[in-house]
Structure formats: structure tokens, C-alpha cells
C-alpha distance (Angstrom), angle and dihedral (degrees) to the residues before:
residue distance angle dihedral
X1 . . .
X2 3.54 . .
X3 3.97 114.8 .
X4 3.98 90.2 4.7
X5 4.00 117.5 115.7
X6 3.39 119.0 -151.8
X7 3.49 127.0 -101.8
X8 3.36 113.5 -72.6
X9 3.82 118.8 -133.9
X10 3.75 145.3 -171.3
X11 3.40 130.9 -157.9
X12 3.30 91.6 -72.0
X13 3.92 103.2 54.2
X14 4.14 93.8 -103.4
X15 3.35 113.7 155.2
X16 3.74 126.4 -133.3
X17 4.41 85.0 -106.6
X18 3.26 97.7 66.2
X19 4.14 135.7 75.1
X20 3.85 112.5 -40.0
X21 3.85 107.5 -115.5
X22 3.46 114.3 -145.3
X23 3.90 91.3 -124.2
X24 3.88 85.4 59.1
X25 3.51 110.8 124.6
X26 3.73 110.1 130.6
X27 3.90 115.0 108.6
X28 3.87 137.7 176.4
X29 3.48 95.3 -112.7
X30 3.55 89.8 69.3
X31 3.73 92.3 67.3
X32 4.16 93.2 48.0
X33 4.28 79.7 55.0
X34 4.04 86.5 61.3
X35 3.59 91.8 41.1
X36 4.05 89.9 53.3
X37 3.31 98.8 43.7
X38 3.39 100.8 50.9
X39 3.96 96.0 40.0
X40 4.26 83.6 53.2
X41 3.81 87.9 53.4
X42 3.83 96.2 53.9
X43 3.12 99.8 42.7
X44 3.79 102.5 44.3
X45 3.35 103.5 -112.6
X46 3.85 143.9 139.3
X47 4.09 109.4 -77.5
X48 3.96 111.1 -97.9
X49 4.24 121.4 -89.5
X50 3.64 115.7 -90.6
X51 3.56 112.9 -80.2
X52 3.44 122.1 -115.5
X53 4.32 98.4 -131.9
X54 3.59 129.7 101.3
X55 3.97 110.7 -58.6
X56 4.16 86.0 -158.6
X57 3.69 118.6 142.6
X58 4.19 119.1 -91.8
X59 3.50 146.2 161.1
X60 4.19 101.7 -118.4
X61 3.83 143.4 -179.6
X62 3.66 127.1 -170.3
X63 3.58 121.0 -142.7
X64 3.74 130.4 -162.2
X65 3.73 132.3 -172.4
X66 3.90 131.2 179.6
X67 3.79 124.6 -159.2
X68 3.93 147.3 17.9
X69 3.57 85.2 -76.4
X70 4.02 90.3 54.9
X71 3.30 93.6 -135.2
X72 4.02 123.6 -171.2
X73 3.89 105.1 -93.2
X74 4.09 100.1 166.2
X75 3.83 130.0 -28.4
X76 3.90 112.4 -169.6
X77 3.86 129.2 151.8
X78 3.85 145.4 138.1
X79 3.66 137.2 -115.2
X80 3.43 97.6 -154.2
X81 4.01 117.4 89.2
X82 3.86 115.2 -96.9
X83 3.94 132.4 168.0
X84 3.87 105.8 -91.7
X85 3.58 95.9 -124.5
X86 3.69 96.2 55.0
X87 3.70 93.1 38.6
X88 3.89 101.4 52.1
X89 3.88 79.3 41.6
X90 3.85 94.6 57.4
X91 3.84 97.0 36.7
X92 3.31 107.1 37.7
X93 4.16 81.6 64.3
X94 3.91 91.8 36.8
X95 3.95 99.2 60.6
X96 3.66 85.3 35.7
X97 3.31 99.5 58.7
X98 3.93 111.6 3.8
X99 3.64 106.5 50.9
X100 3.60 102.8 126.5
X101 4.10 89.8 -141.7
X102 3.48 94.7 65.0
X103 4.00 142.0 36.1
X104 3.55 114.7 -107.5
X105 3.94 125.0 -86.1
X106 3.76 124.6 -79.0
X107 3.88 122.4 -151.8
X108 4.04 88.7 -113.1
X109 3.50 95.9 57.8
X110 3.99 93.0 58.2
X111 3.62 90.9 85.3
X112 3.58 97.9 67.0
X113 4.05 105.9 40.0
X114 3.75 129.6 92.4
X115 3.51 118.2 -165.3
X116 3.73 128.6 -150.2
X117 4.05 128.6 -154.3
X118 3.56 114.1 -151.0
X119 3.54 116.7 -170.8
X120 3.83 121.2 -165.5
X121 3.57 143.1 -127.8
X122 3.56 161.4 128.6
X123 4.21 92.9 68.3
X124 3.66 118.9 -160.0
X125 3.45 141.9 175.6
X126 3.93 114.5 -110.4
X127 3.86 111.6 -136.8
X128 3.57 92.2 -152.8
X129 4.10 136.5 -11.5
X130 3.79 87.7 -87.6
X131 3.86 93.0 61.1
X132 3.60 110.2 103.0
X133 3.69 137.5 67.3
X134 3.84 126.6 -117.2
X135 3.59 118.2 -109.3
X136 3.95 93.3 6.8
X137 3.94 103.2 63.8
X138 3.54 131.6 51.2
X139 4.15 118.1 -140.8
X140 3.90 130.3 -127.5
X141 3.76 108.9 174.7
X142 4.03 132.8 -164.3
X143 3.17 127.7 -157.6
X144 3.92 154.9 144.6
X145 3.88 115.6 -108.5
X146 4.40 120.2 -142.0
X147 3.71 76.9 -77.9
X148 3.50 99.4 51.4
X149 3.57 98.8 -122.0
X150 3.96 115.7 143.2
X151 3.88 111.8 -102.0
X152 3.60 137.4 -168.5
X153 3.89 140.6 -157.3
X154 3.90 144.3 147.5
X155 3.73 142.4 -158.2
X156 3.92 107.7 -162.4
X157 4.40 117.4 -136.7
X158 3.56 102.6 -79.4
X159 4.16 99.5 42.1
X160 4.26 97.6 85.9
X161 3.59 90.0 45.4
X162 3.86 101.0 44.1
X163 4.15 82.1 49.4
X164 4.13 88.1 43.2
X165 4.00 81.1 -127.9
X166 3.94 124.1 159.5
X167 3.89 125.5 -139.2
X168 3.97 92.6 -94.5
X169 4.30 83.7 51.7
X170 3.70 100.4 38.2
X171 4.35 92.8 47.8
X172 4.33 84.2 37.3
X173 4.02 83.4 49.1
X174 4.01 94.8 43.8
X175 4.02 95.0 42.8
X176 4.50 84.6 59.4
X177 3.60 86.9 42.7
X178 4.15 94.3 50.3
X179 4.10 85.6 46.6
X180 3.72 106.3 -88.3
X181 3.52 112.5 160.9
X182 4.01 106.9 167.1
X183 3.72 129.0 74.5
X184 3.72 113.7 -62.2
X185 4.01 105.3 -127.3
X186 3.11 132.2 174.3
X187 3.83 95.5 -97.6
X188 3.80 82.8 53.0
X189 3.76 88.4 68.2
X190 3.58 103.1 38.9
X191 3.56 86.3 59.5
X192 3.35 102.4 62.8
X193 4.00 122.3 103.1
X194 4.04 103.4 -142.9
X195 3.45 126.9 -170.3
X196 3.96 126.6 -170.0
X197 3.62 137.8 -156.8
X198 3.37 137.9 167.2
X199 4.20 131.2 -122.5
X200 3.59 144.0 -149.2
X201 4.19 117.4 -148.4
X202 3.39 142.4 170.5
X203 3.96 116.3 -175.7
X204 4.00 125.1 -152.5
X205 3.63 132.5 -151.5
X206 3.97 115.5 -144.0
X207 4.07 84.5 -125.8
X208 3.82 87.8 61.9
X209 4.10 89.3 41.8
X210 3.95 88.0 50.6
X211 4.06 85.6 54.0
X212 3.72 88.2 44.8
X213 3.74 92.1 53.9
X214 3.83 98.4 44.1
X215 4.04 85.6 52.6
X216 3.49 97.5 48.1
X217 4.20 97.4 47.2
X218 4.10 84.2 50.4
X219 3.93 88.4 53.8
X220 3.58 92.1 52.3
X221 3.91 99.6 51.7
């Protein structure tokens, strides 16, 4: 699979062969970015050049994963709107080593992750917790904790599938991950202000980064 991305896809499973959207923005090189900038930071060196893809304003999050079994390694992003350059830049090194569920990234695990950059889109307002559609929409809940303090939390597009979850498990699954401790009711749910969006993402393995590399120093000589 060596110098091959995977397919990208939006939130509605396109793949990067088909009809350009006009929302389409995502690109391989993207994931290469992560991959430099988080190789330069562990091993001490000067940040990577500017890269030469769109530096429009997004929302982003920066997904790694390590292993055969593609296991979650660190999964950090922002919805607000940031310059891509400066966004993949900050992220990439955020999830990597920031995400409070892990400890940070060594140099010997780099050969094993792929990283995925999801770009999002298409926000809407939910009219109630019901009113999304698996494996289309991403989820960003609100709600008020047993204290009654205003929480926050998100699954991106692919998460519910990938865990074979239903609506009832997936906004059950988000409310734990946002901090709710108490009893998930009914009432719980209906109380929750949901928004959905939609994402483009293409993911990366560090075998097809390696191939990248290798092409790339040959094109400059």
C-alpha cells in the first residue's frame, strides 16, 4: 500500500474518485504536515517548511492511531475556524502529546501511527438529541452536569459506527465522556442542545508518509 492514501471521505462516504464537491478541501498532504511536525518535535529539530495547501480558515481535529489494531492514540481538535497551516501545526502536536487519556508520544512509537485530518462542515442546529443521522453527522453536545454546570463533548462521523453504537449509545457514550456522572434519564437527554455537522478526512499511515518522504527528497535532487 505503499505511497497510496486512503480513500478520502465526507460525510457521506464519497471517496476521493468520484465528482469533486465544491466543499472538497481535504488533501493528503495535510496528513504528511502532521507527520512532519510531529517527527521535527521529537527529534529536536527546526519546525517543517510551509506547506504548499490551502491556508483557508476551518474547524479541525487531528487524529492519531498506533498499531495493526488501529488503536486510539490521541484525538484533539477545535471547532472554532483557524488557518490550516497553523491548525494542523498546533493539533497534530496537541492530540499527540496533550490528550489527557494518554502519555505523550515517544520517538519509537512513530512507526506504527497513522494520523487522520478531519476537517468539518456543514454545521446545523439539532432540534432535538434524536436529530442526526449515523455515519453522516458528527455530534457536539451541551449540557448541564448533577451540578448544573454547562458541559461539552463530541464524537466525530465515523466514532458510533466504528463502536457499532446506536443514537441512545453514542449520546449515553458522549454524556460519560463530557463528565456526566448521574443516571442518564430520559429528561437527561431531552435536555441536551445538539448540534451536527458534517466532515471531510483522509487518514495516513507512517508507511505511506515514509514513501512520501523518499519521493519527495528524489524530486528535489
Amino acid at each position: 500500500m505503499a505511497g497510496r492514501t486512503r480513500a478520502v471521505e465526507n460525510g457521506h462516504g464519497e471517496s476521493r474518485d468520484q465528482a469533486p464537491s465544491k466543499h472538497r478541501i481535504i488533501k493528503p498532504e495535510m496528513c504528511y504536515y502532521c507527520f512532519d511536525v510531529l517527527y521535527c518535535h521529537l527529534n529536536n529539530l527546526n519546525p517543517p517548511q510551509v506547506p504548499s495547501f490551502t491556508n483557508a480558515y476551518h474547524p479541525l481535529f487531528v487524529t492519531w492511531k498506533i498499531g495493526k489494531e488501529d488503536r486510539l492514540r490521541g484525538c484533539i481538535g477545535t471547532f472554532s475556524e483557524m488557518e490550516l497551516h497553523s491548525g494542523l501545526r498546533e493539533y497534530s502536536l496537541t492530540s499527540a502529546m496533550k490528550d489527557s487519556r494518554f502519555s505523550p508520544m515517544s520517538r519509537d512509537e512513530v512507526p506504527h501511527l497513522q494520523v487522520t485530518v478531519s476537517i468539518l462542515c456543514e454545521f446545523e442546529d439539532g432540534e432535538h438529541w434524536e436529530d442526526w443521522r449515523l455515519g453522516i453527522h458528527g455530534i457536539r453536545i451541551e449540557f448541564n452536569n448533577e451540578r448544573g454546570s454547562k458541559k461539552t463533548a463530541t464524537y466525530l462521523p465515523e466514532v458510533p459506527t466504528a463502536q457499532g453504537w446506536d443514537k441512545t449509545q453514542t449520546i449515553d457514550s458522549l454524556l460519560r465522556k463530557g463528565g456526566f456522572k448521574g443516571h442518564v434519564t430520559p429528561d437527561v437527554r431531552n435536555g441536551i442542545r445538539l448540534v451536527r455537522y458534517q466532515s471531510e478526512r483522509i487518514s495516513v499511515s507512517y508507511q505511506e508518509y515514509a514513501h512520501h518522504c523518499r519521493t519527495r527528497a528524489q524530486g528535489e535532487h
